[in-house]
ZAMARGU-4260 file (C-alpha; in steps of 0.2 Angstrom, whole numbers, plus 5000, padded with zeros to 4 digits):
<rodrens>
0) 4855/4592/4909 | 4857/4594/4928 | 4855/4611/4929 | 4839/4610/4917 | 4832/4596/4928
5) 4838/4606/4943 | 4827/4621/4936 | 4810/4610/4932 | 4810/4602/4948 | 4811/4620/4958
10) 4798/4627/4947 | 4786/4610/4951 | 4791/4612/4969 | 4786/4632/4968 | 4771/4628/4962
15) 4766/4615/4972 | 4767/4625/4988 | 4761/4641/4979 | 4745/4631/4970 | 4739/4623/4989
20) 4747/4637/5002 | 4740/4651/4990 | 4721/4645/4990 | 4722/4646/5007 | 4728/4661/5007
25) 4718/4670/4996 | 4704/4664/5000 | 4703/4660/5017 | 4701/4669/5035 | 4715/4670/5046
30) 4706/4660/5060 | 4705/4646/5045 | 4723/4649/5039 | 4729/4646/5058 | 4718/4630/5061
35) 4728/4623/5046 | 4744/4627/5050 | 4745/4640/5038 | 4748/4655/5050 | 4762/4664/5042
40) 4754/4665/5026 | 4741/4677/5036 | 4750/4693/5039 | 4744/4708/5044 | 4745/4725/5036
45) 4752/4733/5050 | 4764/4719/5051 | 4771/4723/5035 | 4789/4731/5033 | 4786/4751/5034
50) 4793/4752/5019 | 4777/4743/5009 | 4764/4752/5020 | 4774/4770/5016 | 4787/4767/5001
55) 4802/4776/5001 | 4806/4776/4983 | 4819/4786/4979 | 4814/4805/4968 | 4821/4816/4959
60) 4825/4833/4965 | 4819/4849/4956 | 4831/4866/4956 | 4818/4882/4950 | 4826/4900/4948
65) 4813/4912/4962 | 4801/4912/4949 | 4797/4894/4954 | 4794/4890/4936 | 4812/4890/4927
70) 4819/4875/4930 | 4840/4876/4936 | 4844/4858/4936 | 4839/4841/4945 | 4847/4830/4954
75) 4844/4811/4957 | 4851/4794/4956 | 4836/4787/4948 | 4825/4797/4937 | 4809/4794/4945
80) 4795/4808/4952 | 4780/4800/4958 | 4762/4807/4950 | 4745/4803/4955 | 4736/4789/4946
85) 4724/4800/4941 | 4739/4812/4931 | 4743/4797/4921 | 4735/4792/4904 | 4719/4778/4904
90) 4727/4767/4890 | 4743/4770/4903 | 4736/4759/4915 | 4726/4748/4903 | 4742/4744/4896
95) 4751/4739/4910 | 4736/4728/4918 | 4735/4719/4901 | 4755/4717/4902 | 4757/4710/4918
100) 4743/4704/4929 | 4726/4704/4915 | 4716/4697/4930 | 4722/4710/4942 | 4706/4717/4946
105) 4699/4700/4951 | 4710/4691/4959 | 4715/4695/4979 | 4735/4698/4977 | 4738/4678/4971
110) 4735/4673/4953 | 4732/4655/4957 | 4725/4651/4938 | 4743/4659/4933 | 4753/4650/4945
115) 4745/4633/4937 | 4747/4641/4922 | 4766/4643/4922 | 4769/4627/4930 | 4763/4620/4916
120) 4771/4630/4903 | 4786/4629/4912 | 4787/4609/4913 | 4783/4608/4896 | 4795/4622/4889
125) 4809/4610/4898 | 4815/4628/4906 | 4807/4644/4918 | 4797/4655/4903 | 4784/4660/4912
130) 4781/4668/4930 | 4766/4668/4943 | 4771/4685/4951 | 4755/4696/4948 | 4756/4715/4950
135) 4756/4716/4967 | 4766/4703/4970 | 4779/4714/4957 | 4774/4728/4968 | 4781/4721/4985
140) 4797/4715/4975 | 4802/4732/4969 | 4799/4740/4983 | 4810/4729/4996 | 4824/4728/4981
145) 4825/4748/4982 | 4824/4749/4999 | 4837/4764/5002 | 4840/4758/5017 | 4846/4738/5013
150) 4862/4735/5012 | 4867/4728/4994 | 4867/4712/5000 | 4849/4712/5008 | 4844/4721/4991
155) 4849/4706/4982 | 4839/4692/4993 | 4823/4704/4988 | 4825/4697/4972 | 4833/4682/4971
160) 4825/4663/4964 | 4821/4655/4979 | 4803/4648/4984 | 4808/4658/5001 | 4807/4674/4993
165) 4791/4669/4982 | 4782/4664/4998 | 4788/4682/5005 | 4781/4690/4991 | 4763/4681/4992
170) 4762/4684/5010 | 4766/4702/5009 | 4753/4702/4994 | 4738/4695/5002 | 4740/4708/5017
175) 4743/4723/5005 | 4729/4717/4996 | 4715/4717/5010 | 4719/4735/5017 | 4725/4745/4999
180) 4713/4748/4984 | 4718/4740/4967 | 4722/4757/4960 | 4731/4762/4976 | 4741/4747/4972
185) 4741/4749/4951 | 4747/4770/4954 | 4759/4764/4967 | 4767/4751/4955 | 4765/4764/4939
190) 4779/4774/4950 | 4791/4762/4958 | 4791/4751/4940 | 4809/4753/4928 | 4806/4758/4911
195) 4825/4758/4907 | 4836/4772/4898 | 4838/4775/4916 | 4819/4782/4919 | 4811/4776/4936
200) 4792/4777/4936 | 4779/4781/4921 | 4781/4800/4924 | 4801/4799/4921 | 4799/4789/4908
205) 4786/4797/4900 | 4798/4813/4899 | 4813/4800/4894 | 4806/4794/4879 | 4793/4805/4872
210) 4796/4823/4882 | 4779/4824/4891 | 4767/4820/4905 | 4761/4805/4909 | 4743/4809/4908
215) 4747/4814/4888 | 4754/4797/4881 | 4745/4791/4866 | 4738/4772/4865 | 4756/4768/4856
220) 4767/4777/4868 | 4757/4768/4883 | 4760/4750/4873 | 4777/4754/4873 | 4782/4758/4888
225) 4770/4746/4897 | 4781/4732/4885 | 4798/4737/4893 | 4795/4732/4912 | 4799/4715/4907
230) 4817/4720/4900 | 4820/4736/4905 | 4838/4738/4900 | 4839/4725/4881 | 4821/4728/4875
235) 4823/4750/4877 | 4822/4758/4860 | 4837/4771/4868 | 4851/4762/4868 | 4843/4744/4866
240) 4837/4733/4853 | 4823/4743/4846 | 4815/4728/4836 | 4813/4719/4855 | 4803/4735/4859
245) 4792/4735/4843 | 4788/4715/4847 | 4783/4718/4866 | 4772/4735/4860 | 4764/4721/4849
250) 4761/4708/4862 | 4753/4721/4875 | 4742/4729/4861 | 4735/4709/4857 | 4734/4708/4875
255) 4723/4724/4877 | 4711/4718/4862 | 4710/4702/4871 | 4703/4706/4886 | 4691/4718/4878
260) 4701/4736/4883 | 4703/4740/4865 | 4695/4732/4847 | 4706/4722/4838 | 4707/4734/4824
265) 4711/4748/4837 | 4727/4737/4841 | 4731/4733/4823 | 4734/4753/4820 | 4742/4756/4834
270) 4754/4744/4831 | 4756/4749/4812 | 4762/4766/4819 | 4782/4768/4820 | 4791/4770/4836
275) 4792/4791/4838 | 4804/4793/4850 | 4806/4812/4857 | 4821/4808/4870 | 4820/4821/4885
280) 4838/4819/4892 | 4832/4825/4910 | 4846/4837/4917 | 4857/4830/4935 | 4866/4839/4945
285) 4875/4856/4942 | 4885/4851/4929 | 4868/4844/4919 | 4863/4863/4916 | 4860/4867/4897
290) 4869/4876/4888 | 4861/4890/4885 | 4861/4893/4905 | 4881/4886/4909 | 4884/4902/4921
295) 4870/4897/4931 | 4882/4881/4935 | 4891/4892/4950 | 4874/4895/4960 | 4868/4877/4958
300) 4887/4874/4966 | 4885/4886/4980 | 4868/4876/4982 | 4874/4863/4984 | 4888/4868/4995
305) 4874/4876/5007 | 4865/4857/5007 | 4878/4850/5010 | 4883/4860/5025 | 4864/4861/5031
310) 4861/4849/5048 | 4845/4849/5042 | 4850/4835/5029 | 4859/4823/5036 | 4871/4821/5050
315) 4884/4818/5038 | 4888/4826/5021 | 4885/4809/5014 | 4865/4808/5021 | 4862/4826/5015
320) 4867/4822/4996 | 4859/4804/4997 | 4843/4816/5003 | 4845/4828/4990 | 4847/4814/4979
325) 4832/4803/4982 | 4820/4815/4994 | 4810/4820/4979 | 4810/4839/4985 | 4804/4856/4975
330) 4816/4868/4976 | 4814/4885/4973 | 4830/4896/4975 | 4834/4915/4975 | 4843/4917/4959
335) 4834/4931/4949 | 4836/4926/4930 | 4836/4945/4925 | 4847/4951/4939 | 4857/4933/4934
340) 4857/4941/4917 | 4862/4956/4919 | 4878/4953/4929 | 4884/4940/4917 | 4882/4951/4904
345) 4893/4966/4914 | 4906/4954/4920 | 4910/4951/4901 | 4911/4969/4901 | 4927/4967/4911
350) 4934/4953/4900 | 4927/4942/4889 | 4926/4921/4892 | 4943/4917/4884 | 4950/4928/4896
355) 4963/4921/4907 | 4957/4934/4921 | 4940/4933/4929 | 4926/4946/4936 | 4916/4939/4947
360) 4901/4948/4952 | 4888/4942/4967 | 4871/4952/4971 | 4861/4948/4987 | 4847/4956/4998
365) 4849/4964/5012 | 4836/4958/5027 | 4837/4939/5022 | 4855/4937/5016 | 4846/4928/4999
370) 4856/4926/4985 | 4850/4935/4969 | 4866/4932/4955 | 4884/4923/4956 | 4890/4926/4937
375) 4907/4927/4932 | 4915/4926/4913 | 4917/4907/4912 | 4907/4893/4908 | 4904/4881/4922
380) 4906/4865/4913 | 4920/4848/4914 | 4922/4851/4895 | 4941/4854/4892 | 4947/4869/4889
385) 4957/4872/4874 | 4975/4869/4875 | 4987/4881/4885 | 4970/4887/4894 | 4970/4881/4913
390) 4953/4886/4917 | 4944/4896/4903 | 4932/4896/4896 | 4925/4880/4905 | 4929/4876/4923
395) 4918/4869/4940 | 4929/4879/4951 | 4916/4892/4963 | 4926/4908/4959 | 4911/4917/4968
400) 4908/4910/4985 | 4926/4899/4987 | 4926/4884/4995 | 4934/4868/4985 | 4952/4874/4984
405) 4947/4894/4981 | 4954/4905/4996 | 4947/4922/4988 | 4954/4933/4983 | 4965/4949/4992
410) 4948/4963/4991 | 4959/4979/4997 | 4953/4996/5006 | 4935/4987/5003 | 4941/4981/5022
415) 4942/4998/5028 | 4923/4995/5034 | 4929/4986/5047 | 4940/4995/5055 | 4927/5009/5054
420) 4913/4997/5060 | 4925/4993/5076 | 4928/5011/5080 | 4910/5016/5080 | 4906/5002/5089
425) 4920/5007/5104 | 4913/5025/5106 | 4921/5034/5092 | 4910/5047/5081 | 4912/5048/5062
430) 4920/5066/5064 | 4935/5059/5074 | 4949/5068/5064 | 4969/5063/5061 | 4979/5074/5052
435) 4984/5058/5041 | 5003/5058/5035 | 5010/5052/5018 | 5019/5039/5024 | 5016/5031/5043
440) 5027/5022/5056 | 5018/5008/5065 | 5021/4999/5080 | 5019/4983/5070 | 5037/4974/5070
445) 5040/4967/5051 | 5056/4961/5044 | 5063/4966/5029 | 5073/4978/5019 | 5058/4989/5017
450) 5056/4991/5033 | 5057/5007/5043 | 5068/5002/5059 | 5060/4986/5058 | 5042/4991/5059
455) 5029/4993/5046 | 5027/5009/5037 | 5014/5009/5025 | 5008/5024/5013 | 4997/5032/5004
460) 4994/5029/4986 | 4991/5046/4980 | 4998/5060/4993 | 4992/5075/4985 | 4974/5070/4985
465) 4974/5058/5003 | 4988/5066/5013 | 4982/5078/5026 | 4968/5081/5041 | 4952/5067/5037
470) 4935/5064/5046 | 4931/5044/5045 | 4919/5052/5031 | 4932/5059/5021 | 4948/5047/5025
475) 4934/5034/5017 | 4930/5045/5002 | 4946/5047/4998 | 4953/5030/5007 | 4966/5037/5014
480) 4977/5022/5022 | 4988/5030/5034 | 4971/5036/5043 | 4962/5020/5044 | 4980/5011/5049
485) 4981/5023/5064 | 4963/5020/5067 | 4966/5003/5068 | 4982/5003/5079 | 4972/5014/5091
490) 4958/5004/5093 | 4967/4986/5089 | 4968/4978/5077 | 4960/4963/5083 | 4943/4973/5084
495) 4944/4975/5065 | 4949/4957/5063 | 4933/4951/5075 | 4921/4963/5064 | 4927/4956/5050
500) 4924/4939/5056 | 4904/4943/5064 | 4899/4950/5046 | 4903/4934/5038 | 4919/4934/5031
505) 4930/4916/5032 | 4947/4916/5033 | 4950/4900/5020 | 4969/4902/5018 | 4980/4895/5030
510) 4991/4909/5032 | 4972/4921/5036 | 4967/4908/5046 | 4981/4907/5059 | 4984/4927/5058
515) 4965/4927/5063 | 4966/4915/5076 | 4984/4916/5085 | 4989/4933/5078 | 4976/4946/5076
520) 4983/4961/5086 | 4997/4961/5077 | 4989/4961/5061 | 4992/4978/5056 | 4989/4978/5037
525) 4972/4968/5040 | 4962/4984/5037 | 4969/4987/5019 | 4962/4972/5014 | 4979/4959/5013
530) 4966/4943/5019 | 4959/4932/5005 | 4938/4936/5003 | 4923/4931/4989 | 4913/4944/4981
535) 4900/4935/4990 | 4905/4937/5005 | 4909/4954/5003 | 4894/4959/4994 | 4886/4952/5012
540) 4894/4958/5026 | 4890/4976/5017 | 4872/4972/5015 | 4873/4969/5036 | 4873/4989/5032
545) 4858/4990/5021 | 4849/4981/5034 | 4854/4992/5048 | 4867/4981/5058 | 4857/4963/5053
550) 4867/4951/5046 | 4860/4936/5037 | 4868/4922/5031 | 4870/4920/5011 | 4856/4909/5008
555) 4851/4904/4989 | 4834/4896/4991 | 4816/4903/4996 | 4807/4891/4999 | 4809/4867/4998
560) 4794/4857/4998 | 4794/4839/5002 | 4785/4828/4992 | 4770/4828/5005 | 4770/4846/5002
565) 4776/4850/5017 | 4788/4867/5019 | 4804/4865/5027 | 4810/4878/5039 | 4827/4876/5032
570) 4822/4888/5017 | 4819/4902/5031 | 4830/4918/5034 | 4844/4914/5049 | 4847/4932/5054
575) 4855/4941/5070 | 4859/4957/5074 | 4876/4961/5073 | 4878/4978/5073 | 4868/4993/5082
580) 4855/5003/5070 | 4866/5018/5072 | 4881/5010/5069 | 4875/5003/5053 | 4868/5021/5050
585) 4883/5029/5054 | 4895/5016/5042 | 4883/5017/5029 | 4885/5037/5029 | 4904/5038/5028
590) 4898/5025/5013 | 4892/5036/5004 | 4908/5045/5001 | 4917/5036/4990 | 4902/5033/4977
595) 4899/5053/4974 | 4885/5055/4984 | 4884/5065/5002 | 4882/5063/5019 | 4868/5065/5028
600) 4879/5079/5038 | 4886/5086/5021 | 4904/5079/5028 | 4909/5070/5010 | 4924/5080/5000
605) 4927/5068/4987 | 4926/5050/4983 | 4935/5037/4971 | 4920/5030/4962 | 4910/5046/4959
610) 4903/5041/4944 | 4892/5025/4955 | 4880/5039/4959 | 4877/5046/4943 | 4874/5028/4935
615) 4863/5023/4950 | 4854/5039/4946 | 4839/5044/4958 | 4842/5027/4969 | 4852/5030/4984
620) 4868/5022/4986 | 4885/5019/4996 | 4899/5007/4993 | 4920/5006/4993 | 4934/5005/4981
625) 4946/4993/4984 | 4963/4991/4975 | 4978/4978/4981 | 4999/4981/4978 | 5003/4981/4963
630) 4985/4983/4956 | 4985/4963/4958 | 4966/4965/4961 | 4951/4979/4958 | 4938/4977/4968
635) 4920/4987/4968 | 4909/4983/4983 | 4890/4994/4983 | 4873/4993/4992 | 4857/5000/4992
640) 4843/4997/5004 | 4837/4983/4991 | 4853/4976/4989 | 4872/4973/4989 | 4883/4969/4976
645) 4902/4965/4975 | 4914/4963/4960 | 4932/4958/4958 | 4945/4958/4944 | 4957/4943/4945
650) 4966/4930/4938 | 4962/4914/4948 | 4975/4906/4942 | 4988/4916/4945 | 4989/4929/4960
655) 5006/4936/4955 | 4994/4940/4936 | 4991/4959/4941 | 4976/4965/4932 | 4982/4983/4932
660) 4974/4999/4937 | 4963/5001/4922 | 4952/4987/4928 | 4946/4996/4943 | 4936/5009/4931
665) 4926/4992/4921 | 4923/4984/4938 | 4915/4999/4946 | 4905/5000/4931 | 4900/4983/4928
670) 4894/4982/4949 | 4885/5001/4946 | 4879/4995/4932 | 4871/4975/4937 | 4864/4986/4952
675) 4854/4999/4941 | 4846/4985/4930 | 4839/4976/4946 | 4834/4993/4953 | 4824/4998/4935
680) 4808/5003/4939 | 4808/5000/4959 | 4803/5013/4969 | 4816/5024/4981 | 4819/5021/4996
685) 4832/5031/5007 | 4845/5028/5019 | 4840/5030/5036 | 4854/5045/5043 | 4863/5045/5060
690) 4861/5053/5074 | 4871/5069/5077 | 4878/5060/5095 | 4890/5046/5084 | 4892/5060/5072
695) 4900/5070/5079 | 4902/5063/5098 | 4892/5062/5114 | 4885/5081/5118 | 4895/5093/5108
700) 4882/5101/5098 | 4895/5102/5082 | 4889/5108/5068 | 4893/5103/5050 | 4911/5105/5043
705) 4920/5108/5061 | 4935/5098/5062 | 4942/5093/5078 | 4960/5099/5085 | 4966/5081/5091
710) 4967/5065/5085 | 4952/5055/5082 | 4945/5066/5095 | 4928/5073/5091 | 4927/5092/5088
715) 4922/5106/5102 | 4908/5117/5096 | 4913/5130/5083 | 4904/5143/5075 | 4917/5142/5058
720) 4928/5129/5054 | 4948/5132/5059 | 4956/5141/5047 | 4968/5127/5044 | 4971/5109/5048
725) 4978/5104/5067 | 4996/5096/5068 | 4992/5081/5081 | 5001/5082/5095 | 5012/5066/5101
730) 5003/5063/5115 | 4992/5051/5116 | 4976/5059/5120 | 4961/5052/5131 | 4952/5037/5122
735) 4934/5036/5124 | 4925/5029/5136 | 4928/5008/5136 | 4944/5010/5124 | 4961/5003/5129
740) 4972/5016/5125 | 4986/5012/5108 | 5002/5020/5105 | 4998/5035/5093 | 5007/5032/5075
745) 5023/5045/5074 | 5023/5057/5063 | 5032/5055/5047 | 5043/5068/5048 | 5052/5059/5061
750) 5055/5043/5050 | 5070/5042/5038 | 5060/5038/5022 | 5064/5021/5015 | 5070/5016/4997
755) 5053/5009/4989 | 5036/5011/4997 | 5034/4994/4996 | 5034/4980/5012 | 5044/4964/5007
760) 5039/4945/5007 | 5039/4944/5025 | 5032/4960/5029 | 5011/4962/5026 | 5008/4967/5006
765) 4996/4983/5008 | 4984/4986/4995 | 4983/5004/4988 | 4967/5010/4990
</rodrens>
């Protein structure tokens, strides 16, 4: 009883105040308002909080492949996108007036007849049954309680029962009310307005419940929904008491024939109709993709991860998702569908999804480092796997472009490139020539009983075809390790390592990370590829080549639209050049070696992937092999001018799971292969060939197929090629210009050979090839 009389006298106090402080309000100047006492109830527009003058209700965020029409996913924490008044169906907004506020396009923000009329419906009813809060006053409530910048605490006073917060409300009404239009006001509250089943605004729950636009909703529909505002969350035909929604459909309908929208038997239809729901579960986040689309889960993750890290957002990762989350922004990103497509569908050509081994395969642009395609032979999903299955087929783990507990994985003579990259870049021309041994003694101290004398000794994985005198072109044809580990002990090893780093590759496991940082000229076996990568990653730093020495940071979206249509620069290409043209030229030439195709100086004699060339067809193309100990990993990495793509055979579960030798010819097919089906049909464009100066070094006028005498020392000008290869001397010949002089590798011959060609725990694990 106490609480009941408690209730009727706060309603007869409320409505006392509002029915004499509202008159005034409404209907008064503020020069009158002031002279009695009544100041505060005059607020100006520009007084009001920036929040009702610019409303910062929270959007959803839309994800579109490049076409800008497939929709990826969205993401929100309420399902809301605002629309234009005008997008949104007549009876819509007839509805809703006849709802909540019938005399809304009378009255100026107060309803003082409504106030008098709850009071007395309120005192009679012996309990609160009927508010006085028109529309606007509705308006100025919702917006302050989703304020996303109050505290939960200052959210709940926006809404509380208190003749404070009424008074708020009114005062805030009044002053909306003389600057906005009653339509600005209606479209604003159309889109701030819960429908429930979690759908914010009429455009979300126009989707929500019957899958289409606002503007399309039948007079039914528009009943309906206009019917739930008042209990969003019990009266919802989803999930809710579905007779509550049929009753409040009827009450708006009766309300709409009353004040003369529609004729009574107009209503009396409608209302006959049954409820035809068409539920439209709107997708959220990566994990929200359909079905039918699951491997496009791993670019919305790298998306993500890219928002995440982007300054742009937010100053912390928190800010950027809340952004993401409630900015209301029109994504359009770089994945190709076809291109998207076809990788998916090679990568099962490797292993299917049951697979415990995984290939993943990433494709991006030279020029703009926009990623194209991140497929791998999984599902990304947080369904569970059957049992005995870790992480097939279903797992969220970003196998492509690591990050969230993936390292990478070991990528093999595909690092080779870096080594290459440093020497050009120190002077050295492409024919600098190394009678390379089987088996090479480093100065690089390792411990171990595979050892030789207590330095690393690494080999070649097939003598008969790598052993012997090699050009950069053909040591890279053939990848030859003992040549490219002497390259790399005469140059440093650190130069490879800092090259490695400037094309984009991130050294993520610990191990990498404190070899790169503390112990990089020591490194020895870093050039045959021991460090953990990402085909993404790889599939870049080669596209640096494409480019002609720019490198770009991977980059999966084109262009993000704010909801005031305004571009965001963060969408733009951040490029630098890295690398000199004629470096890249000259990297890109040795490149095309081991794909079957020639140099521009006809200086390829065999390559380990000839049959790229012939799949690629009349498209020009270079690329690497890569092959780890034990045949633990294949990897293919290939580019063209139009683009790059990288592919690796793994298990990432399980390291020590080789996946043997045979996978290397599926890989090099399945990368050949995505790359011809996104080249179908564009035109050719060719490599641009180096200069004869870092060909064949700096004013010695040799001509194709002379080798020099020395080790990586360029050849003196010939008229016919020796008649057979050099031995290299021991000396340690004249470095060029700006080089710091390296011990040269001894010869094998003076090096008892070891009992396994293998390096132990503790010494570096060479790939193969």
């Amino acid at each position: 009883m106490l609480r009941q009389r408690l209730s009727q006298l706060w309603t007869l106090t409320l409505a006392g105040i509002l029915a004499g402080t509202i008159l005034a309000a409404a209907a008064l100047p503020a020069s009158v308002l002031a002279a009695v006492g009544l100041r505060s109830l005059g607020a100006r527009y520009e007084d009001l909080p920036q929040d009702l003058r610019t409303p910062p209700t929270a959007q959803r965020s839309y994800l579109y492949a490049s076409d800008g029409r497939t929709l990826i996913t969205s993401f929100y924490d309420e399902n809301r996108t605002n629309v234009p008044l005008a997008q949104v169906a007549e009876v819509m907004r007839q509805a809703t007036v006849a709802a909540e506020d019938a005399r809304f396009y009378s009255h100026r923000g107060v309803d003082v007849r409504g106030v008098l009329r709850a009071a007395v419906a309120n005192r009679v009813g012996g309990e609160v049954r009927q508010g006085a809060s028109t529309l606007t006053m509705q308006y100025v409530r919702n917006v302050l309680a989703s304020d996303p910048g109050l505290s939960v605490e200052q959210r709940a006073e926006a809404t509380e029962t208190s003749a404070a917060r009424k008074i708020q409300e009114v005062r805030y009404a009044v002053a909306l009310e003389r600057r906005l239009a009653k339509d600005e006001i209606l479209g604003r509250y159309l889109n701030i307005a819960y429908f429930g089943a979690g759908a914010y605004g009429v455009a979300a729950a126009s989707q929500r419940y019957f899958s289409k636009p606002a503007r399309s909703l039948t007079l039914a529909e528009a009943a309906l929904l206009a019917g739930l505002v008042r209990s969003p969350e019990t009266d919802t035909p989803i999930g809710g008491d579905a007779d509550a929604a049929l009753v409040r459909r009827g009450y708006v309908l009766r309300q709409m024939a009353e004040n003369g929208m529609i004729s009574a038997e107009t209503a009396t239809r409608a209302q006959a109709e049954p409820i035809r729901l068409r539920p439209g579960a709107e997708p959220n986040d990566c994990a929200g993709i359909p079905d039918g689309h699951s491997d496009w889960g791993f670019f919305c993750d790298y998306f993500r991860q890219w928002w995440d890290a982007n300054p742009a957002f937010g100053l912390t990762v928190d800010e950027r998702r809340e952004t993401l989350r409630r900015g209301g922004y029109r994504i359009v990103t770089s994945l190709d569908p076809a291109i998207q497509a076809g990788a998916l569908q090679q990568s099962l050509t490797v292993y299917d999804l049951d697979d415990r081994r995984a290939a993943p395969i990433a494709v991006v642009q030279p020029g703009t480092g926009r990623v194209l395609a991140l497929a791998v032979n999984r599902n990304y999903r947080l369904d569970p796997n059957p049992a005995g299955q870790r992480n097939h087929p279903n797992t969220v783990n970003q196998l492509l472009a690591g990050g969230g507990g993936i390292n990478g994985y070991q990528a093999g003579s595909t690092f080779k490139i870096f080594t290459l990259l440093a020497a050009l870049e120190s002077g050295m021309p492409l024919s600098a020539g190394y009678d390379a041994p089987s088996r090479l003694l480093t100065r690089y101290p390792v411990d171990g009983p595979n050892s030789c004398g207590g330095y690393w000794c690494p080999a070649n994985a097939n003598p008969g075809w790598m052993d012997g005198y090699h050009t950069m072109w053909t040591a890279f044809g053939r990848s030859v390790n003992t040549y490219f580990v002497a390259l790399q002990q005469w140059i440093g090893a650190e130069r490879a390592v800092r090259m490695a780093e400037r094309l984009g590759i991130v050294f993520r496991a610990d191990r990498d990370a404190q070899l790169a940082a503390y112990g990089a000229r020591g490194w020895g076996a870093f050039t045959l590829g021991v460090a953990a990568t990402t085909p993404l990653e790889l599939a870049n730093a080669y596209a640096t080549l494409a480019a002609e020495g720019r490198y770009c940071k991977p980059l999966p979206v084109i262009r993000i639209v704010d909801p005031t249509g305004r571009a965001l620069p963060a969408a733009a290409p951040s490029c630098g050049k890295m690398l000199k043209a004629e470096v890249a030229r000259a990297a890109t030439d040795a490149a095309r070696c081991p794909v079957g195709g020639q140099s521009a100086y006809a200086q390829c004699d065999g390559g380990s992937a000839p049959e790229v060339a012939r799949i690629l067809g009349t498209q020009p193309v270079a690329g690497k092999t890569g092959s780890t100990e034990g045949y633990a990993t294949e990897t293919f990495v290939a580019f063209t001018p139009q683009l790059a793509a990288a592919g690796i055979a793994t298990n990432p579960d399980d390291p020590s799971d080789a996946v043997g030798r045979a996978a290397q010819r599926r890989v090099i097919a399945a990368v050949a292969n995505t790359m011809a089906g996104a080249l179908r049909g564009a035109p050719r464009r060719d490599f641009m060939p180096p200069g004869r100066e870092i060909a064949f070094g700096a004013g010695l006028g040799a001509a194709p197929g002379e080798l020099g005498p020395e080790p990586f020392a360029p050849a003196p000008a010939r008229t016919t090629p020796p008649a057979a290869l050099p031995t290299p001397p021991p000396a340690v010949p004249t470095p060029p210009p700006g080089v710091v002089p390296r011990p040269t590798p001894v010869r094998t011959a003076a090096v008892p050979p070891p009992t396994s060609p293998r390096s132990t725990a503790t010494a570096p694990r060479p790939p193969l090839r």
